[in-house]
ZAMI-815355 format. One record per residue (C-alpha): residue in one letter; x, y, z. Coordinates in steps of 0.001 Angstrom, whole numbers, plus 500000, padded with zeros to 6 digits. Each point is the difference from the previous one (the first is absolute). Layout:
aXYZ
...
% end
This chain:
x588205538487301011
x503273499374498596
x500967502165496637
x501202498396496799
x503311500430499083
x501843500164496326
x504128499283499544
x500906503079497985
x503843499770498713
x501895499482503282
x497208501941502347
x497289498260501764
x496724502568499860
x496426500225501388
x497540502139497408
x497903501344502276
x496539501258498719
x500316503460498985
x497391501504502400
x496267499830499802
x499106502967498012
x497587501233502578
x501783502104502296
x503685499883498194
x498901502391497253
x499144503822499688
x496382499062500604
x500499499031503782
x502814502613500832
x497269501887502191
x499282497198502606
x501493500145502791
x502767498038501048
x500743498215503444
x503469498626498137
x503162501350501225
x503118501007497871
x503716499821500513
x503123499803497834
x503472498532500431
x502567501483498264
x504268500538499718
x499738503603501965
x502844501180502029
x499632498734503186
x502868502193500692
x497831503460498709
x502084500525496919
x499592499623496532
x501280496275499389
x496821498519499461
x501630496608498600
x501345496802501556
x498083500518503487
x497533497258500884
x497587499340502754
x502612497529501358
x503009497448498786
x498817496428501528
x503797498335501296
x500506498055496844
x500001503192497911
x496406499903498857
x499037503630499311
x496071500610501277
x497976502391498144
x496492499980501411
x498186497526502390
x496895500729501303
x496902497454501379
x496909499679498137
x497378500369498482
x500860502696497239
x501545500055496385
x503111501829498924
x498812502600497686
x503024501268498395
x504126499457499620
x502111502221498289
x504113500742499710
x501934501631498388
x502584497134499030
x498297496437500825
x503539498410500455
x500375496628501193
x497729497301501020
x496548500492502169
x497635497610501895
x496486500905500795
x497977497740502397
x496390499977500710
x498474497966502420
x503697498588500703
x499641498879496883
x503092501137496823
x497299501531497410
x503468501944498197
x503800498798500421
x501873501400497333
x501694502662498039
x498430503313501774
x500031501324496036
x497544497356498863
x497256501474501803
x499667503409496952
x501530498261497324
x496811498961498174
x501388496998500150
x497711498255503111
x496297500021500178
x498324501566501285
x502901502580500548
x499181502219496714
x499020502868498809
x498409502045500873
x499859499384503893
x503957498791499924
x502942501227497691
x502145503180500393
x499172503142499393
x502344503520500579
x502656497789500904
x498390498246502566
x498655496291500374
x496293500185501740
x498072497048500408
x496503500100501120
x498783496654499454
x497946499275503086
x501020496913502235
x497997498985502893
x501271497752502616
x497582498818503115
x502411499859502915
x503478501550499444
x502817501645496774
x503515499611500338
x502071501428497095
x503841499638500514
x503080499806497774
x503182498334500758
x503318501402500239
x501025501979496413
x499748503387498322
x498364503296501911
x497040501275498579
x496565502333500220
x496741498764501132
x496671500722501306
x497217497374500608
x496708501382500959
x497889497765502117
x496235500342500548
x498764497993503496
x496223499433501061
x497101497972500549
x499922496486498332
x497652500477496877
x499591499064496654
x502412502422498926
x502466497791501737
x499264496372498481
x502136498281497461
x498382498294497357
x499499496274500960
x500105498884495686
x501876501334497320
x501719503129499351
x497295502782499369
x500704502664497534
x497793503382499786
x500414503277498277
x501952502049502017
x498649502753498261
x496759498914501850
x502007500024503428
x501515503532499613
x496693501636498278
x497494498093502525
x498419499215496119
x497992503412499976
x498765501367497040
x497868503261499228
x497041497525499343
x500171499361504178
x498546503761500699
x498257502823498657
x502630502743497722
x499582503620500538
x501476501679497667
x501168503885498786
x501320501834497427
x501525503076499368
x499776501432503604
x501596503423500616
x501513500030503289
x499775502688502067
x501292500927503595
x497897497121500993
x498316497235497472
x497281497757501398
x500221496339497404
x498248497743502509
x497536499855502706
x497779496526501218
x497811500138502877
x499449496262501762
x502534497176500191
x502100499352497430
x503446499080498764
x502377501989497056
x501499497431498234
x501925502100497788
x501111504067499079
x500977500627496643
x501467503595499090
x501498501135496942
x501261504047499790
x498580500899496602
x501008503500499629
x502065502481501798
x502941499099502845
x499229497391502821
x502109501472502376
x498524501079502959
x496791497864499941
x499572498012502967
x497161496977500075
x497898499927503230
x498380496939501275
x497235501269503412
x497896496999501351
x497104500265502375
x500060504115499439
x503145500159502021
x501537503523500090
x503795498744499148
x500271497783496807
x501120496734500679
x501488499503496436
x501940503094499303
x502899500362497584
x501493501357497037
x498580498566496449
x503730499654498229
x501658498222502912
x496800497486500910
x499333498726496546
x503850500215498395
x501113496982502303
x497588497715500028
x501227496279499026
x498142498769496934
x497449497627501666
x498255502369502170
x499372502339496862
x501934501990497536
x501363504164500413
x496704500746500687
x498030497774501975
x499277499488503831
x499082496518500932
x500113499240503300
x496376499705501190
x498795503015502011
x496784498902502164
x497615502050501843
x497200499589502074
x497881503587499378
x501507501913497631
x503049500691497700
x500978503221498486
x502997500044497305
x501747503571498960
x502249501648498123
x502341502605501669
x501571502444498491
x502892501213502249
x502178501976497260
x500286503645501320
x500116501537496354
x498366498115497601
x499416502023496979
x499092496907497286
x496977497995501366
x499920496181500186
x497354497529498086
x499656496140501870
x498398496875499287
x498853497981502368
x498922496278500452
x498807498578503608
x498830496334500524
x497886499427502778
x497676497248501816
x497324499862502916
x500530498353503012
x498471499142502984
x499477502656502155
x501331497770502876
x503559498854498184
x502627500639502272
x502698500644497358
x502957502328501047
x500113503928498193
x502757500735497719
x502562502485501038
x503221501746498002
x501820502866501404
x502513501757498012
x503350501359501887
x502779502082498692
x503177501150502002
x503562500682499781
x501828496815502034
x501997501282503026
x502988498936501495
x500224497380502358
x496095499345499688
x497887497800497827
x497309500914497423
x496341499224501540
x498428498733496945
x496493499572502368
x499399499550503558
x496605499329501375
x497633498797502963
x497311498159498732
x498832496223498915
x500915498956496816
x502379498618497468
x503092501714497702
x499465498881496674
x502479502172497962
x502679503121499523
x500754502106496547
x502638501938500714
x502180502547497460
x504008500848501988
x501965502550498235
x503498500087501839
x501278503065498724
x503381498943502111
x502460500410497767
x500638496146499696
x497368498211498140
x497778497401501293
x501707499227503135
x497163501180502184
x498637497214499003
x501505497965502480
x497446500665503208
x497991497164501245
x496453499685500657
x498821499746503926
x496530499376500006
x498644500030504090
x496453497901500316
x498349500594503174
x503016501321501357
x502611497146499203
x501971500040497226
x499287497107497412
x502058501025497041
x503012501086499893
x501429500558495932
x503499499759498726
x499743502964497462
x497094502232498806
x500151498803496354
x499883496388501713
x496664500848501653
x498693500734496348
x501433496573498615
x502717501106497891
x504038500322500733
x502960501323499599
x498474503582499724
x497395498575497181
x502922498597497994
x497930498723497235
x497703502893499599
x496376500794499625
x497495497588500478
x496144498837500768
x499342497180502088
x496608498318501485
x500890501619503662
x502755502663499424
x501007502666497130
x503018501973498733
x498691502770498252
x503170502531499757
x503344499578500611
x502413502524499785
x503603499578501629
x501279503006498289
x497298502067501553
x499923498201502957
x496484499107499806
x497623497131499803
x496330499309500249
x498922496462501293
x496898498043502231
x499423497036501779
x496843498545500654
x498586497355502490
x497419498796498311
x500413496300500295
x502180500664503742
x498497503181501800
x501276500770503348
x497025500046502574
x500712502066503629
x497512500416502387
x500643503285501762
x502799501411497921
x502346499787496779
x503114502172499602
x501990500004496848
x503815501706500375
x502126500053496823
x503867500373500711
x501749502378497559
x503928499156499006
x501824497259501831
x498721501534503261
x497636503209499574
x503097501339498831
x498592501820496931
x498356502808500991
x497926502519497688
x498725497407497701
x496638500449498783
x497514497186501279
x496416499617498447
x497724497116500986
x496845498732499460
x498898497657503090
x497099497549499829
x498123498235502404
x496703499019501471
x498487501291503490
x497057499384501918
x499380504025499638
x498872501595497019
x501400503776500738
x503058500730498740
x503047502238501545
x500237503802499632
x501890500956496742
x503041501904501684
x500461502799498539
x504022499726500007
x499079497161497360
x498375502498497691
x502141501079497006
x500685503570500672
x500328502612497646
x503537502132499673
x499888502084496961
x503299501925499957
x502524501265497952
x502296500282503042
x500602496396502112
x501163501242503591
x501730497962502501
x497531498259501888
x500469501310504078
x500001496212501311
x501833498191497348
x499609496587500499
x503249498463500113
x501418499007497651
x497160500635497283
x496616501888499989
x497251499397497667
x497301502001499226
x496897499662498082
x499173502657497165
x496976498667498441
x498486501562496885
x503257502408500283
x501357501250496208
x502734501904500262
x500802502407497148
x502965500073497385
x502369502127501487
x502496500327503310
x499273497977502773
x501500501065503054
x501816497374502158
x500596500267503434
x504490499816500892
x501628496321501519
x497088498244498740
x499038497558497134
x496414500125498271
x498439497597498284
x496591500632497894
x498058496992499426
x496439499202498375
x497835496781499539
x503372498624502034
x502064501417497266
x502778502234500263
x499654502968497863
x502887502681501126
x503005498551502285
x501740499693501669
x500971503515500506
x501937502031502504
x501564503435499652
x503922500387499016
x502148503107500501
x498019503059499488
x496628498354498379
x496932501150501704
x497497497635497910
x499558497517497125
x498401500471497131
x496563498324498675
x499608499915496594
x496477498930499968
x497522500043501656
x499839496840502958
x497249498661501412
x501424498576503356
x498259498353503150
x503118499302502140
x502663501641501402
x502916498328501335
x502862502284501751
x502745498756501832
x502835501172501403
x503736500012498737
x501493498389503089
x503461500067501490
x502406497057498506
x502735498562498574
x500308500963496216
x503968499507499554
x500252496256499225
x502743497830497834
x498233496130499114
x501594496800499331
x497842496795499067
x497655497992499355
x501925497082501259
x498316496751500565
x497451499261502855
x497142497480500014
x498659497954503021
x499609503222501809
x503674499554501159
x501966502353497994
x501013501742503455
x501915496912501089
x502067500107496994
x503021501930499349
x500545502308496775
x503146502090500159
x498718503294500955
x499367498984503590
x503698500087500322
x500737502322497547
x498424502978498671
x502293502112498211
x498708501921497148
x502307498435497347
x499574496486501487
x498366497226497090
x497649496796501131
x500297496777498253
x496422498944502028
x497833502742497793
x497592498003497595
x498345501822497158
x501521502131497421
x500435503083502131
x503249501374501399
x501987497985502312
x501240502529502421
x498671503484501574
x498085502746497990
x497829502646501018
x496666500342499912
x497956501663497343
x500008503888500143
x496518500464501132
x498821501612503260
x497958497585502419
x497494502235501649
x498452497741502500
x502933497957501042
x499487496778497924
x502674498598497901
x498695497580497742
x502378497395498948
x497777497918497601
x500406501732496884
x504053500005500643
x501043496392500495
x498816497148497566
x499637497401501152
x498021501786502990
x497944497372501727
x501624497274502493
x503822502209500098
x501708502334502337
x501123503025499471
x502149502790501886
x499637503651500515
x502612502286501213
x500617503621501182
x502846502052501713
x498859501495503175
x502275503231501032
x499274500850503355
x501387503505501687
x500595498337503095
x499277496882502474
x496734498855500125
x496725498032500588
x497135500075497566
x497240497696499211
x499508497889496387
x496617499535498689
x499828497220497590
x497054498491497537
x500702497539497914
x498752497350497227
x500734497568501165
x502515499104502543
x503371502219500914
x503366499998501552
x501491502743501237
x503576500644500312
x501778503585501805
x503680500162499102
x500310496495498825
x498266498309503132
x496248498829499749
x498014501421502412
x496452499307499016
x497988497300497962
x496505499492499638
x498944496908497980
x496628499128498660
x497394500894497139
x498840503573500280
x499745502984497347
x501708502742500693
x498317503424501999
x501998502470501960
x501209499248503261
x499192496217500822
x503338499805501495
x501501502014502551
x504016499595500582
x502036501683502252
x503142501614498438
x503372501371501201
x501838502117497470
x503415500870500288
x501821503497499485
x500273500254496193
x499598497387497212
x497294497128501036
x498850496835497280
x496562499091500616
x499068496753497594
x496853498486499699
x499915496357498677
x495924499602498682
x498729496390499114
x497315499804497706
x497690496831499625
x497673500740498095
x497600503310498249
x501519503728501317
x503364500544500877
x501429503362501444
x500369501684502995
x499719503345502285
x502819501190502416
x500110503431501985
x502240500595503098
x498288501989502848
x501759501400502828
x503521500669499148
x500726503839498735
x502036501346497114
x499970496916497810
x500914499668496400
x499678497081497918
x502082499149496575
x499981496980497272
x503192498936500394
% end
């Protein structure tokens, strides 16, 4: 069966039929799968952060290879974040696509539209399905570096594979995404004006049967707290089990609105659906309504149970966050997940890649976490709603956003296991960061997993915030759930910073204690349900700055400025671009309690440039020490006018990614740091461990 072919301005493509609806919509996502997943990407091969311009291989004449694979399967979905240059994609060794990479989301080529191609968040997703029989090849050839990710889905030859033997075939892809349900398809239970107590029963079925469809609206009183449970079969441990706020507040658009639920739920014997309370002190009670769609089936249907598991923790250095890891039969079919960095340097946690392990083997590898959720360039283009994925907050101020990802049309089946590790920073580099997620999948069990009771919001109602005993370097977070805390003095503890936050807001900080101050003052009363303390750290505060001069291409290391030869105070730059000053000035009068020195709001221009940092070293006497470096993005050091240390490569900055050996002479020492920005946060951190009696000067 050969596929028909259309000319399209310059590029030669094959419209394959957009997938029978049966089994490509919501409707099917139950059934299990014998399909296998995998997805090539630009990842470090090197295991560092830059994720662009690596391929699976250059061919001798230059030709850049970005997936190959043998048949049969379909490639479910491309996305970059800057479709530069020209791509070819063959099926069946066959050129479907050979042409400007950018056509494919420009609305310009059918069937590449909206709403299953275009960009979204800054990134350029297509998930136009395109089945080939026997083998894909997508290369490039030679030109610009750029992002990518193809995700591949390989398995038995069915209809799901064929390509339409006649004409192009257009369908609602509304239809495709929604699996065309409507509440006509099942019975509605519905409920109005339920108080919720400590636990609130809303459904219960005996027999086999499917949930279509939860609907929940809070109608009076405060949400938070309530958790919706999900038991099949009378297990003990809720398969379904999750706060209400972050399920339904990231959902994209076509699997329901704030407040609806539709991925189908089936059981075999029973269902139960419930309300939790889990507030510790709620004094104003809570009213719900409640919809639930549900059909009979067979009570021999061998559909796959629903599961979502909610985990919070604080990301640690040097390890990844486990979003979900299970043993079991199934298939992954989606993440919601709300990051507050609470570094100190905006969004730049941001920059972790996804490793999802099937079976044991890795099959994707990511090239940034806001990647994995189809946008770029730290959501550049802001909130959004899209058929698979959603933006629902983005904050860069507060260092915060709330996103999801689902599989619906590309789930990732595993057999005996699925583990799902998201990197924080350019290398779990961020630590303390507050990671929420929502994990959903299908399994061949219908218990779910003990609710840990470290994942609990726990309650901390005081006036006074000690120290925690294990501080968690270099940030600990603690839930306060339900806490108020009343107008008045709020006692600090000394060398820290505290931050009060609520619904993800701040609402007092940061704070830390000065000269004799024992506490800060509340004016009113704050209702609060995190606490973030960390610690003011040991560095470098004494610096003089010169810049931004000129970088782009990522080289603005190999270039050479002036200061690298000479830094004297009074010296003047010709290279500095912008309005600001052309030679050395200090930096702003403002304390830096946990190390970072921003350099964003300083320089304008401040993306693509370079920019230098210097500080006078006076050492009592002879000796060694060690220099702990973080920096966004890549750095040159230089000790008494000689470089000594250079690290090059995207990254945002945390303390201590680099570790330098120093020797410091008796007396006056000039440390310079030379920091390359390319492209979102620019700053650094800098202590010196080791050596004794130091004193450091802007000078």
């Amino acid at each position: 069966m050969r596929p028909s072919a259309v000319a399209c301005a310059g590029a030669l493509l094959v419209v394959p039929l957009l997938a029978q609806q049966s089994r490509r919509g919501l409707a099917d996502l139950p059934e299990p799968r014998a399909t296998r997943a995998l997805q090539f990407s630009s990842w470090d091969r090197g295991g560092g952060n830059e994720d662009t311009g690596n391929f699976l291989r250059v061919e001798p004449d230059g030709t850049r290879v970005l997936a190959e694979v043998d048949g049969p399967g379909r490639v479910v979905r491309i996305w970059s974040a800057n479709p530069d240059g020209a791509l070819r994609i063959e099926l069946d060794g066959e050129a479907i696509f050979d042409g400007p990479f950018a056509r494919l989301f420009d609305q310009t080529l059918p069937p590449f539209e909206r709403p299953l191609a275009g960009r979204w968040g800054g990134g350029f997703v297509s998930h136009v399905p395109l089945p080939f029989v026997r083998s894909l090849r997508v290369t490039c050839p030679p030109g610009p570096a750029f992002y990518y990710q193809i995700g591949v889905e390989l398995g038995a030859q069915d209809e799901r594979f064929a390509l339409p033997p006649g004409p192009v075939v257009r369908r609602d892809i509304a239809a495709l995404v929604a699996g065309a349900r409507t509440r006509d398809e099942g019975s509605v239970v519905s409920r109005r004006d339920v108080e919720v107590g400590a636990r609130c029963p809303l459904f219960a079925r005996d027999g086999a049967g499917e949930l279509l469809e939860l609907r929940l609206a809070v109608r009076h009183g405060d949400g938070d707290g309530l958790w919706l449970e999900v038991r099949f079969e009378g297990a003990a441990e809720a398969a379904v089990a999750a706060p209400v706020d972050e399920l339904f507040a990231t959902l994209p658009t076509q699997l329901g609105d704030r407040e609806t639920l539709r991925l189908p739920m089936p059981f075999r014997r029973r269902c139960d659906v419930a309300l939790v309370d889990r507030a510790l002190d709620r004094t104003v009670p809570v009213f719900v309504d409640f919809d639930a769609v549900f059909r009979e089936l067979p009570p021999d249907h061998e559909r796959l149970w629903l599961h979502a598991e909610w985990h919070r923790a604080p990301t640690v250095w040097g390890e990844p966050f486990r979003a979900l890891d299970t043993t079991c039969r199934g298939h992954f079919v989606g993440l919601i997940a709300r990051l507050h960095g609470g570094s100190g340097h905006g969004l730049s946690f941001l920059e972790g890649d996804e490793t999802i392990a099937v079976d044991g083997e890795v099959a994707f590898r990511g090239t940034g976490t806001e990647d994995f959720f189809s946008g770029a360039w730290y959501f550049r283009s802001g909130t959004f709603r899209a058929p698979f994925h959603a933006l629902s907050e983005l904050d860069p101020d507060g260092e915060r956003v709330a996103v999801s990802r689902f599989f619906v049309a590309d789930p990732i089946p595993f057999r005996s296991s699925f583990r799902f590790d998201l990197e924080h920073g350019g290398q779990n580099d961020t630590p303390g960061a507050d990671y929420r997620t929502i994990a959903f999948w299908y399994s061949d069990s219908p218990a779910g997993a003990a609710i840990d009771e470290g994942r609990r919001p726990a309650t901390a109602a005081r006036t006074t915030i000690t120290q925690p005993a294990a501080l968690r370097w270099p940030a600990h977070t603690t839930a306060a759930a339900g806490t108020t805390l009343p107008a008045g003095e709020l006692t600090l503890p000394r060398d820290s910073v505290v931050t009060l936050y609520h619904r993800g807001r701040t609402v007092l900080g940061p704070v830390w204690l000065e000269g004799d101050a024992a506490a800060a003052e509340i004016v009113a009363p704050l209702a609060v349900d995190r606490v973030r303390i960390e610690p003011i750290l040991p560095a470098i505060r004494a610096w003089r700055i010169a810049g931004p001069f000129p970088g782009g291409d990522r080289k603005g290391l190999d270039r050479t400025f002036g200061p690298e030869q000479n830094a004297d105070g009074d010296r003047r730059y010709d290279d500095i671009v912008g309005d600001g000053e052309r030679g050395w000035r200090d930096l702003p009068n403002r304390p830096w309690p946990v190390g970072y020195v921003d350099l964003n709001p300083l320089f304008a221009p401040n993306d693509e440039v370079v920019a230098f940092a210097v500080t006078e070293i006076e050492s009592p006497r002879a000796q060694d020490g060690v220099l702990w470096l973080g920096s966004d993005d890549a750095v040159r050091v230089f000790l008494n006018g000689a470089p000594i240390h250079e690290h090059r490569g995207l990254r945002g900055a945390a303390r201590d990614q680099d570790r330098v050996e120093v020797h410091l002479r008796q007396g006056r020492n000039r440390l310079m740091l030379e920091v390359e920005d390319y492209f979102g946060g620019f700053g650094l951190f800098a202590r010196i461990e080791g050596a004794e009696g130091l004193t450091f000067a802007a000078r």
